[in-house]
PDB file of N, CA, C and O in Angstrom:
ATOM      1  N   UNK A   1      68.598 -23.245  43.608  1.00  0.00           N
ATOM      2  CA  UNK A   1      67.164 -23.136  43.502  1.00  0.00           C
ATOM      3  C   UNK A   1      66.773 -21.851  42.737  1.00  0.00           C
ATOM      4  O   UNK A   1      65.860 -21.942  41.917  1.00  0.00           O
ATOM      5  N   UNK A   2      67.299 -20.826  42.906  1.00  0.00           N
ATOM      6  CA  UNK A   2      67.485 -19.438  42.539  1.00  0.00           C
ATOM      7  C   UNK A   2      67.348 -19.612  40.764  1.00  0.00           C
ATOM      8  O   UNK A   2      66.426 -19.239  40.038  1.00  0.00           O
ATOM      9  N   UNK A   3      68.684 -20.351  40.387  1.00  0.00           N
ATOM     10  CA  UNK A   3      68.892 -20.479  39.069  1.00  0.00           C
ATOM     11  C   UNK A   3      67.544 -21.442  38.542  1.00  0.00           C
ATOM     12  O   UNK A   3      67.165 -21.265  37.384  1.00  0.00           O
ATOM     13  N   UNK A   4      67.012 -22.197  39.181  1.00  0.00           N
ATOM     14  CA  UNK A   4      65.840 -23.040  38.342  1.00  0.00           C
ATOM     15  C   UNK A   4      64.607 -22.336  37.967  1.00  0.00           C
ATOM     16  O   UNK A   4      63.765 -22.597  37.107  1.00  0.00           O
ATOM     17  N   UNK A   5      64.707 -21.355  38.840  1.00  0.00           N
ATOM     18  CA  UNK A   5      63.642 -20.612  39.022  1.00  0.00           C
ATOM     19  C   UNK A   5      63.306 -19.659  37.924  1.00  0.00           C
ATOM     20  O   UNK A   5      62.195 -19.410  37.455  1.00  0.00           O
ATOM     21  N   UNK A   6      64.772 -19.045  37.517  1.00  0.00           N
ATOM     22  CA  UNK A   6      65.013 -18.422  36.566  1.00  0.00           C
ATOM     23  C   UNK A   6      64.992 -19.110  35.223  1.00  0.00           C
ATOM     24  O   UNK A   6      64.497 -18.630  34.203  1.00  0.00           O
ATOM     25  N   UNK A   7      65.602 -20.324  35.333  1.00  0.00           N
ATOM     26  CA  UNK A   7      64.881 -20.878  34.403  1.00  0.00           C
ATOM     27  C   UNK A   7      63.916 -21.362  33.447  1.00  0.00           C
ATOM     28  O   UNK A   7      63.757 -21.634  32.257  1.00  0.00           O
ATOM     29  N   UNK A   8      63.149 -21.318  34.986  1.00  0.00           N
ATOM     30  CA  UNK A   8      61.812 -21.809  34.475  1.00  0.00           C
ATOM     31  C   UNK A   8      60.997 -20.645  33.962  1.00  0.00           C
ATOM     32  O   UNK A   8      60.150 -20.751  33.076  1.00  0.00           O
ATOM     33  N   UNK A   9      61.320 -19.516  34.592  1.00  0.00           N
ATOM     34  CA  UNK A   9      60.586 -18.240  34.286  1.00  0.00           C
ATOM     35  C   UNK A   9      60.916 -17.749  32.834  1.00  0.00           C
ATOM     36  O   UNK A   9      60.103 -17.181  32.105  1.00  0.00           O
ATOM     37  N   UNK A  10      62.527 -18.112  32.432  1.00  0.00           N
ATOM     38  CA  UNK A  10      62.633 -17.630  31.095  1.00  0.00           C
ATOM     39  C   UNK A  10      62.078 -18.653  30.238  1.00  0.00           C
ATOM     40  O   UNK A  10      61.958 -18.374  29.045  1.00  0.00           O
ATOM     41  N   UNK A  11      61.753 -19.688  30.613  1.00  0.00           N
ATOM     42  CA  UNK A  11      61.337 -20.911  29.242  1.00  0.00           C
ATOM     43  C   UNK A  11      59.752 -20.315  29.331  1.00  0.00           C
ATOM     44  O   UNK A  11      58.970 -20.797  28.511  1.00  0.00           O
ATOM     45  N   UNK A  12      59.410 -19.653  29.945  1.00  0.00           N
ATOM     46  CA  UNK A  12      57.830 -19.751  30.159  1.00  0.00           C
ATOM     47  C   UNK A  12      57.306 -18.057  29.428  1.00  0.00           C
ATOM     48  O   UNK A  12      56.276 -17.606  28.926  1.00  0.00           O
ATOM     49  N   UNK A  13      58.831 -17.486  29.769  1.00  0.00           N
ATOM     50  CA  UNK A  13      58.529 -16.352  28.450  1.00  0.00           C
ATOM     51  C   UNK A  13      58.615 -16.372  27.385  1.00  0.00           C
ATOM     52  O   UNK A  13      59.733 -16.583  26.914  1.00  0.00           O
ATOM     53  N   UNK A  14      57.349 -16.138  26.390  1.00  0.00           N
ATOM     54  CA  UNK A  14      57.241 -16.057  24.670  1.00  0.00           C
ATOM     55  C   UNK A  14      57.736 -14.838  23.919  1.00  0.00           C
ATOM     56  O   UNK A  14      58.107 -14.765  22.748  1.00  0.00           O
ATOM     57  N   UNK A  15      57.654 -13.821  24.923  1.00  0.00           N
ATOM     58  CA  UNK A  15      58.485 -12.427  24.245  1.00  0.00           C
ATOM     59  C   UNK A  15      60.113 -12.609  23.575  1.00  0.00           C
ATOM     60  O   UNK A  15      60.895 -13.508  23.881  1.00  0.00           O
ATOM     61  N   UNK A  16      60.319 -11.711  22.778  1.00  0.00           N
ATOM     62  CA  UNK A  16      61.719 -11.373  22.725  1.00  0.00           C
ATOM     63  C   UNK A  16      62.629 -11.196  23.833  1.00  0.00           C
ATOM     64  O   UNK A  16      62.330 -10.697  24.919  1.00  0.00           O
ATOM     65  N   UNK A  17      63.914 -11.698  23.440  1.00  0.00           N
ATOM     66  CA  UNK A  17      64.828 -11.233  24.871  1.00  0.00           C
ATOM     67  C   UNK A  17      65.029  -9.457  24.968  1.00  0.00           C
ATOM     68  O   UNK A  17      65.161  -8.797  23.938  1.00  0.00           O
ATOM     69  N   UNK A  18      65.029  -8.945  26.077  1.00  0.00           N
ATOM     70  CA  UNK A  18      64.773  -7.435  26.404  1.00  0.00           C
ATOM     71  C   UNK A  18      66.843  -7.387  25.980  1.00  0.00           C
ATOM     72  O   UNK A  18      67.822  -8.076  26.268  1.00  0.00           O
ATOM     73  N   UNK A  19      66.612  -6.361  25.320  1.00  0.00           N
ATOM     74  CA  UNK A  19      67.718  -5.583  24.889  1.00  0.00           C
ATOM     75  C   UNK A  19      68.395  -4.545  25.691  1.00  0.00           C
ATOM     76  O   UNK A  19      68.046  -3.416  25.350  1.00  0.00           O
ATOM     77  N   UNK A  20      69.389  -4.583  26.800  1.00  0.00           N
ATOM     78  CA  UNK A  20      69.485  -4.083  27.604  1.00  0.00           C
ATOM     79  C   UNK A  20      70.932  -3.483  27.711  1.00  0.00           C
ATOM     80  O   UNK A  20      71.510  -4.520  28.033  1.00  0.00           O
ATOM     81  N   UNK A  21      71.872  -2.576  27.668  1.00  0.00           N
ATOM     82  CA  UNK A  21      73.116  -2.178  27.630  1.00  0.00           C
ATOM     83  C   UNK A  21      73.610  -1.519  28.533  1.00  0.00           C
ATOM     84  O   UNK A  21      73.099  -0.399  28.515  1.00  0.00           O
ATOM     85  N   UNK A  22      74.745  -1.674  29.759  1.00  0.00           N
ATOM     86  CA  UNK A  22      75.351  -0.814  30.786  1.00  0.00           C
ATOM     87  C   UNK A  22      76.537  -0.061  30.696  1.00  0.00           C
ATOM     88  O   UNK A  22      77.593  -0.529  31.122  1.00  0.00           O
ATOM     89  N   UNK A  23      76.472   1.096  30.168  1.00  0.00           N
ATOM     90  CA  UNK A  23      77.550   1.831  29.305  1.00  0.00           C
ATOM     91  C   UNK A  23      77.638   3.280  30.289  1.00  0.00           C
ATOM     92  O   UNK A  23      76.732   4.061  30.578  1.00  0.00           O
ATOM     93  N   UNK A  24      78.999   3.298  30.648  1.00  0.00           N
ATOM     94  CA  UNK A  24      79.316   4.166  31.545  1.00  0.00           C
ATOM     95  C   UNK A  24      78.339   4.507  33.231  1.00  0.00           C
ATOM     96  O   UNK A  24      78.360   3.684  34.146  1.00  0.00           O
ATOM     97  N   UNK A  25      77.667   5.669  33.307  1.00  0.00           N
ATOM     98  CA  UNK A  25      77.329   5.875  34.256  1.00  0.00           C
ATOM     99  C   UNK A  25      75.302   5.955  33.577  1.00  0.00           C
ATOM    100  O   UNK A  25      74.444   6.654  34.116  1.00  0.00           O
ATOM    101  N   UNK A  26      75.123   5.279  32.669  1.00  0.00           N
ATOM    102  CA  UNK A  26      73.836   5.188  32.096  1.00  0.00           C
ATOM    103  C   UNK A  26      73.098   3.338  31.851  1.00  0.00           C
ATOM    104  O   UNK A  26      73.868   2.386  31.715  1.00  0.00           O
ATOM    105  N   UNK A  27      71.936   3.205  31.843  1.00  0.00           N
ATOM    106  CA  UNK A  27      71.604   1.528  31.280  1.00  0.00           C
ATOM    107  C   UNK A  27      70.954   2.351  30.004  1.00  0.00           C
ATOM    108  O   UNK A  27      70.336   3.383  30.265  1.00  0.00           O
ATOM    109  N   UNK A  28      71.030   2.083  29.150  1.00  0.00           N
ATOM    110  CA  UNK A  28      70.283   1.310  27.924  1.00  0.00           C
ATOM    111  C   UNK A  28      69.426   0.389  27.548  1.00  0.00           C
ATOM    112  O   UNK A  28      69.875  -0.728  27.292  1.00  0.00           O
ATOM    113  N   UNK A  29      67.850   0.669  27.415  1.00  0.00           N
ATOM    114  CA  UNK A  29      66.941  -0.066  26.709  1.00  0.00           C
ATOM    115  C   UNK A  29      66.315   0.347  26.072  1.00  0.00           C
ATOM    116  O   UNK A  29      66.009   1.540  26.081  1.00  0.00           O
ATOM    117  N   UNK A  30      65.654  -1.008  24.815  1.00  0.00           N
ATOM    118  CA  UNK A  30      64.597  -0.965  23.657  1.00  0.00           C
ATOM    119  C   UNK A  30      63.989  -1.352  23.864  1.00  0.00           C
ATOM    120  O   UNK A  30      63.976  -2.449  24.423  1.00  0.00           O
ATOM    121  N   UNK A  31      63.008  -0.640  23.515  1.00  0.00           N
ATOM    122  CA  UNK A  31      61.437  -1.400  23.479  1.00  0.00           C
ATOM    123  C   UNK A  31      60.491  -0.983  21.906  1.00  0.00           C
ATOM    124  O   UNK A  31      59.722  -0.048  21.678  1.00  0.00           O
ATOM    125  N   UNK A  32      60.915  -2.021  21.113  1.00  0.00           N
ATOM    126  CA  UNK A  32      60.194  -1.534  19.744  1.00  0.00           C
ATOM    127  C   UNK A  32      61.417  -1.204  19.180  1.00  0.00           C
ATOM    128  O   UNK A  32      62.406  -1.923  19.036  1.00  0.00           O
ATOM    129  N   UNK A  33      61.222   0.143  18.828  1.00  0.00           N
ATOM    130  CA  UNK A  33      61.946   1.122  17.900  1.00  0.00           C
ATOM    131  C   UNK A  33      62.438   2.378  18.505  1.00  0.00           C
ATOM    132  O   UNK A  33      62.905   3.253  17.775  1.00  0.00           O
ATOM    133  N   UNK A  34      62.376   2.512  19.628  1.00  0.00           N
ATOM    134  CA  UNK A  34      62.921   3.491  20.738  1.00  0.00           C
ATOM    135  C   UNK A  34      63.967   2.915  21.759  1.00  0.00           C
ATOM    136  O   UNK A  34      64.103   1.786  22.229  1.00  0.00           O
ATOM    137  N   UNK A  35      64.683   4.133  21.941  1.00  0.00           N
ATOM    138  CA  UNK A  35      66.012   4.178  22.770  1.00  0.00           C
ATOM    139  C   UNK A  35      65.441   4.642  24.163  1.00  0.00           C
ATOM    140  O   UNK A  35      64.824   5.706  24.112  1.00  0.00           O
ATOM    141  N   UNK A  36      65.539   4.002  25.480  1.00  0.00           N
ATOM    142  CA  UNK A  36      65.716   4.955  26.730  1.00  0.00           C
ATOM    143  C   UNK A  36      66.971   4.687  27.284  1.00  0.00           C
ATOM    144  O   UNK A  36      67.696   3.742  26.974  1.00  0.00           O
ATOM    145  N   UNK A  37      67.305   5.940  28.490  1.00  0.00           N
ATOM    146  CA  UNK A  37      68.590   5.513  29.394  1.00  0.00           C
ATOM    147  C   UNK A  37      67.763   6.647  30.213  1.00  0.00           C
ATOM    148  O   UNK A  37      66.944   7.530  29.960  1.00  0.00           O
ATOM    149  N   UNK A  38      68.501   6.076  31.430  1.00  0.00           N
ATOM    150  CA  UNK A  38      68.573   6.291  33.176  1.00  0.00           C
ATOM    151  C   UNK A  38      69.825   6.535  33.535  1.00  0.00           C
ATOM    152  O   UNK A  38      70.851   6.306  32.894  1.00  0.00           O
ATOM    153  N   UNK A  39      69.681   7.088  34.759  1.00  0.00           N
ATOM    154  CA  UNK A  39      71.207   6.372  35.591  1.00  0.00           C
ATOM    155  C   UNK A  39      71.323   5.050  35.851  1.00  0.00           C
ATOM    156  O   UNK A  39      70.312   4.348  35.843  1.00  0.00           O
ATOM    157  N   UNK A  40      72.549   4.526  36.114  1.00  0.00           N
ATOM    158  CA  UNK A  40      72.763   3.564  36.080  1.00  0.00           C
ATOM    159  C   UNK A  40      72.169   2.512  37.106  1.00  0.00           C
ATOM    160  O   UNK A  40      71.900   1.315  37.002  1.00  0.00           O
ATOM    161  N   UNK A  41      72.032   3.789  38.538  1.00  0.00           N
ATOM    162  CA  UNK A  41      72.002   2.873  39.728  1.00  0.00           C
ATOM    163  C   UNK A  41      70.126   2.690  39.938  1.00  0.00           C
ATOM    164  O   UNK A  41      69.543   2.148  40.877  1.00  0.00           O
ATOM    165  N   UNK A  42      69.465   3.418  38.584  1.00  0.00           N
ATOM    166  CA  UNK A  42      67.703   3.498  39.027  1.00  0.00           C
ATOM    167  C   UNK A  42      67.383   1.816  38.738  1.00  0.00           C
ATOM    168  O   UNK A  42      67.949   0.994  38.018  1.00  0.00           O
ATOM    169  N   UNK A  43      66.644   1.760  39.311  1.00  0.00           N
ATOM    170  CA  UNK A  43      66.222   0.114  39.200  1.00  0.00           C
ATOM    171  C   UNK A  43      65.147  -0.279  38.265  1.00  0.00           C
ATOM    172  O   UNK A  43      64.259   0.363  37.703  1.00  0.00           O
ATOM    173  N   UNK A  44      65.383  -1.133  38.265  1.00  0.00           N
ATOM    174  CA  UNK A  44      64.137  -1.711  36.862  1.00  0.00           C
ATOM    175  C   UNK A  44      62.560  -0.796  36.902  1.00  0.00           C
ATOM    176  O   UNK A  44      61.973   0.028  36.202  1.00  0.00           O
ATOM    177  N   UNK A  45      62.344  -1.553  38.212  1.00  0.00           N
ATOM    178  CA  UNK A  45      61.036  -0.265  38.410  1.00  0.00           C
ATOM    179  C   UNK A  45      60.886   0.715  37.832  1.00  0.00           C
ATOM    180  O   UNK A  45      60.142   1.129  36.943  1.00  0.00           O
ATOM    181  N   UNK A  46      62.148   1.289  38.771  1.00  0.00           N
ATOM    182  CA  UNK A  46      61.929   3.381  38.278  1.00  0.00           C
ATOM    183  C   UNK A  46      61.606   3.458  36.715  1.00  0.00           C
ATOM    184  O   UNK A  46      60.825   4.194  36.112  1.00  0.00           O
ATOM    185  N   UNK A  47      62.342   2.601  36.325  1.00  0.00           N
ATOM    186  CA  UNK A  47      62.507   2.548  34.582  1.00  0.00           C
ATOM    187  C   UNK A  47      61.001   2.735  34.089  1.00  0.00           C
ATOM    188  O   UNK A  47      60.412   3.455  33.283  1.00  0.00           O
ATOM    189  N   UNK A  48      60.683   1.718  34.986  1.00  0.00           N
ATOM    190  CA  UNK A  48      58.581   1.087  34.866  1.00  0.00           C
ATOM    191  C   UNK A  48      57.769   2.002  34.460  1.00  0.00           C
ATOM    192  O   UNK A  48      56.880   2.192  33.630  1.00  0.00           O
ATOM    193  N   UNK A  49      58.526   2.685  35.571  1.00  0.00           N
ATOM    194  CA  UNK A  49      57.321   3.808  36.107  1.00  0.00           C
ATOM    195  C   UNK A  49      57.036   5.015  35.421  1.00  0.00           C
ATOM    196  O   UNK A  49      55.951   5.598  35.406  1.00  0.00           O
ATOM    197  N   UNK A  50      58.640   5.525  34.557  1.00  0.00           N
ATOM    198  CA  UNK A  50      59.224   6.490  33.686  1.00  0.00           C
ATOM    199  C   UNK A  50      58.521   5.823  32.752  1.00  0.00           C
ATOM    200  O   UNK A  50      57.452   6.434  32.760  1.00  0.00           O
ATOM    201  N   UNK A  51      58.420   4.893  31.885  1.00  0.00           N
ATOM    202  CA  UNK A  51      57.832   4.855  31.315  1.00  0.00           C
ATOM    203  C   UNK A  51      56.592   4.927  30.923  1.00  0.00           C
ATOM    204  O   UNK A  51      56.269   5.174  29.761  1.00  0.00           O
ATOM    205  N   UNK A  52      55.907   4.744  31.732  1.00  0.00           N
ATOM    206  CA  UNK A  52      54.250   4.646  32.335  1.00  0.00           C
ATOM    207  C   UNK A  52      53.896   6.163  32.073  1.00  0.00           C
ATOM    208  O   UNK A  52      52.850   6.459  31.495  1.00  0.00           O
ATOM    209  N   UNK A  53      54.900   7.231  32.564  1.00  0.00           N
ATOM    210  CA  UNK A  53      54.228   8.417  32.300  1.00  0.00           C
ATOM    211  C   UNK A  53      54.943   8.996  31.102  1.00  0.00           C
ATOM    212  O   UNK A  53      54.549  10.121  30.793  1.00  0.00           O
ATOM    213  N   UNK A  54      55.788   8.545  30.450  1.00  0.00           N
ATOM    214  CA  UNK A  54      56.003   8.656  28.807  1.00  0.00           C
ATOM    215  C   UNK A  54      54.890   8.735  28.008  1.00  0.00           C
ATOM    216  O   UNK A  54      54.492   9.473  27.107  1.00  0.00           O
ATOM    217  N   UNK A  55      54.204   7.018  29.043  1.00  0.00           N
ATOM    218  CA  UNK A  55      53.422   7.056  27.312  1.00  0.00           C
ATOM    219  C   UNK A  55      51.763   7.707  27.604  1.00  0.00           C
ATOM    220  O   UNK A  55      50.726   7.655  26.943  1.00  0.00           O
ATOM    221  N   UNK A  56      52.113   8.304  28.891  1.00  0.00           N
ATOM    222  CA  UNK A  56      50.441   8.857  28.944  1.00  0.00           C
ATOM    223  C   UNK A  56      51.225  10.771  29.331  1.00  0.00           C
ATOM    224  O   UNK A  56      50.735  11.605  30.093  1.00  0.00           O
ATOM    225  N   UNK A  57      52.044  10.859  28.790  1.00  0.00           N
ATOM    226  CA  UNK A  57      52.666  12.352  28.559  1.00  0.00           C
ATOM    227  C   UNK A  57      52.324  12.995  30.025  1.00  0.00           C
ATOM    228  O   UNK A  57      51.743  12.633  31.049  1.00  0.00           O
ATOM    229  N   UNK A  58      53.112  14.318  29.479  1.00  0.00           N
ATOM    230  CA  UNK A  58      53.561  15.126  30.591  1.00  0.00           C
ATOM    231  C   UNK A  58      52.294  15.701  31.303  1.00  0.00           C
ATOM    232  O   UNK A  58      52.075  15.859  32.504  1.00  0.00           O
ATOM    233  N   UNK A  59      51.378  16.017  29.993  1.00  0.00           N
ATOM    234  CA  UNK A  59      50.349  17.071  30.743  1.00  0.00           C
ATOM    235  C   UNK A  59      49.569  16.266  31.063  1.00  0.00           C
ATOM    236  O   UNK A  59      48.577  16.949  31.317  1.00  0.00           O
ATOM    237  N   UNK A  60      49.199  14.798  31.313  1.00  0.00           N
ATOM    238  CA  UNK A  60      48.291  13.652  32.177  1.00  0.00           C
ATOM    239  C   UNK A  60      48.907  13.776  33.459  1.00  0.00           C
ATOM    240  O   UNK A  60      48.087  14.332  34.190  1.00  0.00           O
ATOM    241  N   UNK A  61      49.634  13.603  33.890  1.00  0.00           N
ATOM    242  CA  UNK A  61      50.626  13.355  34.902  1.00  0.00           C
ATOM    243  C   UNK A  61      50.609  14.458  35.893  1.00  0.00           C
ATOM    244  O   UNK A  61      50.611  14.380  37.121  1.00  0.00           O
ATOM    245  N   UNK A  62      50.590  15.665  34.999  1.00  0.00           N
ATOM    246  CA  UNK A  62      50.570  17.012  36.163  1.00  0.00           C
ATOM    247  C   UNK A  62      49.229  16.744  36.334  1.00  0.00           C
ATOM    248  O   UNK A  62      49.013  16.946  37.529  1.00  0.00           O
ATOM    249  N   UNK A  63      48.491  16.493  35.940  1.00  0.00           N
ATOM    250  CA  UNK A  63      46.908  16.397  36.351  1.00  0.00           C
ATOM    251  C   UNK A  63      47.012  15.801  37.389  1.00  0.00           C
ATOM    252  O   UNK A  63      47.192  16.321  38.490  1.00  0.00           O
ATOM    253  N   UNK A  64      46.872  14.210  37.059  1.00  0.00           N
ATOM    254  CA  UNK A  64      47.147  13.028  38.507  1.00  0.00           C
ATOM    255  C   UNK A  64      47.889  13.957  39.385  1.00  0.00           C
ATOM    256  O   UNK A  64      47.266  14.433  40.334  1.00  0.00           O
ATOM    257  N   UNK A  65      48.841  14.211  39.252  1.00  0.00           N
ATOM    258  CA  UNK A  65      49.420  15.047  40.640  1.00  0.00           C
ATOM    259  C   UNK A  65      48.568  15.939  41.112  1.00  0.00           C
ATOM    260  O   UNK A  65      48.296  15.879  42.311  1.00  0.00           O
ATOM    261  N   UNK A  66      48.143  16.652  40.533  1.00  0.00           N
ATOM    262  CA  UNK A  66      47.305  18.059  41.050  1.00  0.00           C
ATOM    263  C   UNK A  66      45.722  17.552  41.442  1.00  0.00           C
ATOM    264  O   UNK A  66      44.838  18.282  41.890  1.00  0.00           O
ATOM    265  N   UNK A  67      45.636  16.380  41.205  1.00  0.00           N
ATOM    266  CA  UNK A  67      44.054  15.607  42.030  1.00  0.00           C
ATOM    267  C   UNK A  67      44.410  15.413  42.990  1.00  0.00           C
ATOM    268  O   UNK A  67      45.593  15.177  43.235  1.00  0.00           O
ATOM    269  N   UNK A  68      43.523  15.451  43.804  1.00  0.00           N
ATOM    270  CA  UNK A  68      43.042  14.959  45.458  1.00  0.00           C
ATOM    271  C   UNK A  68      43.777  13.671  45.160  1.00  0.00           C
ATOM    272  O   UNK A  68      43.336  12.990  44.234  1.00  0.00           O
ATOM    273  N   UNK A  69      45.040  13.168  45.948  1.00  0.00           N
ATOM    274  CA  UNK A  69      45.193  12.032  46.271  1.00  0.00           C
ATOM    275  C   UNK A  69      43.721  10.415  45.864  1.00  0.00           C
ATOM    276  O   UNK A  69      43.557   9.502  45.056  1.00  0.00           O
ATOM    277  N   UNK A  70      42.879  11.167  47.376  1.00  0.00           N
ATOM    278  CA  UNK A  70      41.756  10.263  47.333  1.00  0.00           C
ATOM    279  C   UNK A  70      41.038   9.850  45.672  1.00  0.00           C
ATOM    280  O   UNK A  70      40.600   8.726  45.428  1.00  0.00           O
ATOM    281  N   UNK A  71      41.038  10.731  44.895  1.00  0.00           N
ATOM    282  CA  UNK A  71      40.623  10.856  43.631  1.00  0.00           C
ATOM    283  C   UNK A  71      41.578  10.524  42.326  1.00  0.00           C
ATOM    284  O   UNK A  71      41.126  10.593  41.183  1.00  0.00           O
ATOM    285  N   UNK A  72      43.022  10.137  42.627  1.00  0.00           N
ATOM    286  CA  UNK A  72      43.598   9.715  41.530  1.00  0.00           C
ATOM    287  C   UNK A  72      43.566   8.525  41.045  1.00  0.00           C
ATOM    288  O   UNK A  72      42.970   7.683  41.716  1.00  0.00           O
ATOM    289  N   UNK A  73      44.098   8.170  39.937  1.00  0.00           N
ATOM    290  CA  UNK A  73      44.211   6.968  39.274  1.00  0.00           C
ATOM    291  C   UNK A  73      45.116   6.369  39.734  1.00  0.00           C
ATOM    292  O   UNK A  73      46.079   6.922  40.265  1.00  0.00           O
ATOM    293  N   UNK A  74      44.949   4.881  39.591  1.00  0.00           N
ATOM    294  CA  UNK A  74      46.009   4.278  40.064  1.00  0.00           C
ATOM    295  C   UNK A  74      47.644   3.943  40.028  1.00  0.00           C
ATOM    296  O   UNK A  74      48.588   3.611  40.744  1.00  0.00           O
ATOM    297  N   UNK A  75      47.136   4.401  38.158  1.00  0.00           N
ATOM    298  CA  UNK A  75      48.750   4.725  37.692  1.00  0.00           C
ATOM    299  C   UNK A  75      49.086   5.743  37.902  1.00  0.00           C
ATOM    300  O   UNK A  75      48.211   6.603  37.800  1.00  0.00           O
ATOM    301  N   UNK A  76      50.399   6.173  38.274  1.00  0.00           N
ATOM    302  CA  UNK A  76      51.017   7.496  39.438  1.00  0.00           C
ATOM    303  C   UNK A  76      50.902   8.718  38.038  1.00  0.00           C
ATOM    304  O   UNK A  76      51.214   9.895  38.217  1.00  0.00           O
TER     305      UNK A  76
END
């Protein structure tokens, strides 16, 4: 059931297949024209999330942190 599922989920994606490489104690992915790596054992998420504050940079991020909880945005 597992596998149909997956199936069905990849026929129903129009994107490119994600480019993904597990080389030593690092993963490897592209997105576009850029390289990232992690450790090996961070999970897709973490990846998510690292990215999320890539693309809204370092000095957004110390902000969100340094707001009142109650007052931040939703992206971390």
């Amino acid at each position: 059931m597992e596998r149909t599922r997956r199936e069905i989920a990849a026929r129903s994606f129009s994107g490119p297949d994600p480019i993904k490489l597990d080389f030593q104690d690092f993963t490897f992915r592209v997105i576009g024209n850029r390289l990232y790596w992690r450790d090996r054992h961070s999970t897709y998420v973490d990846f998510l999330l690292d990215l999320i504050q890539f693309a809204f940079g370092p000095k957004w991020h110390k902000e969100r942190v340094e707001t009142a909880e109650a007052q931040r945005h939703l992206v971390p």
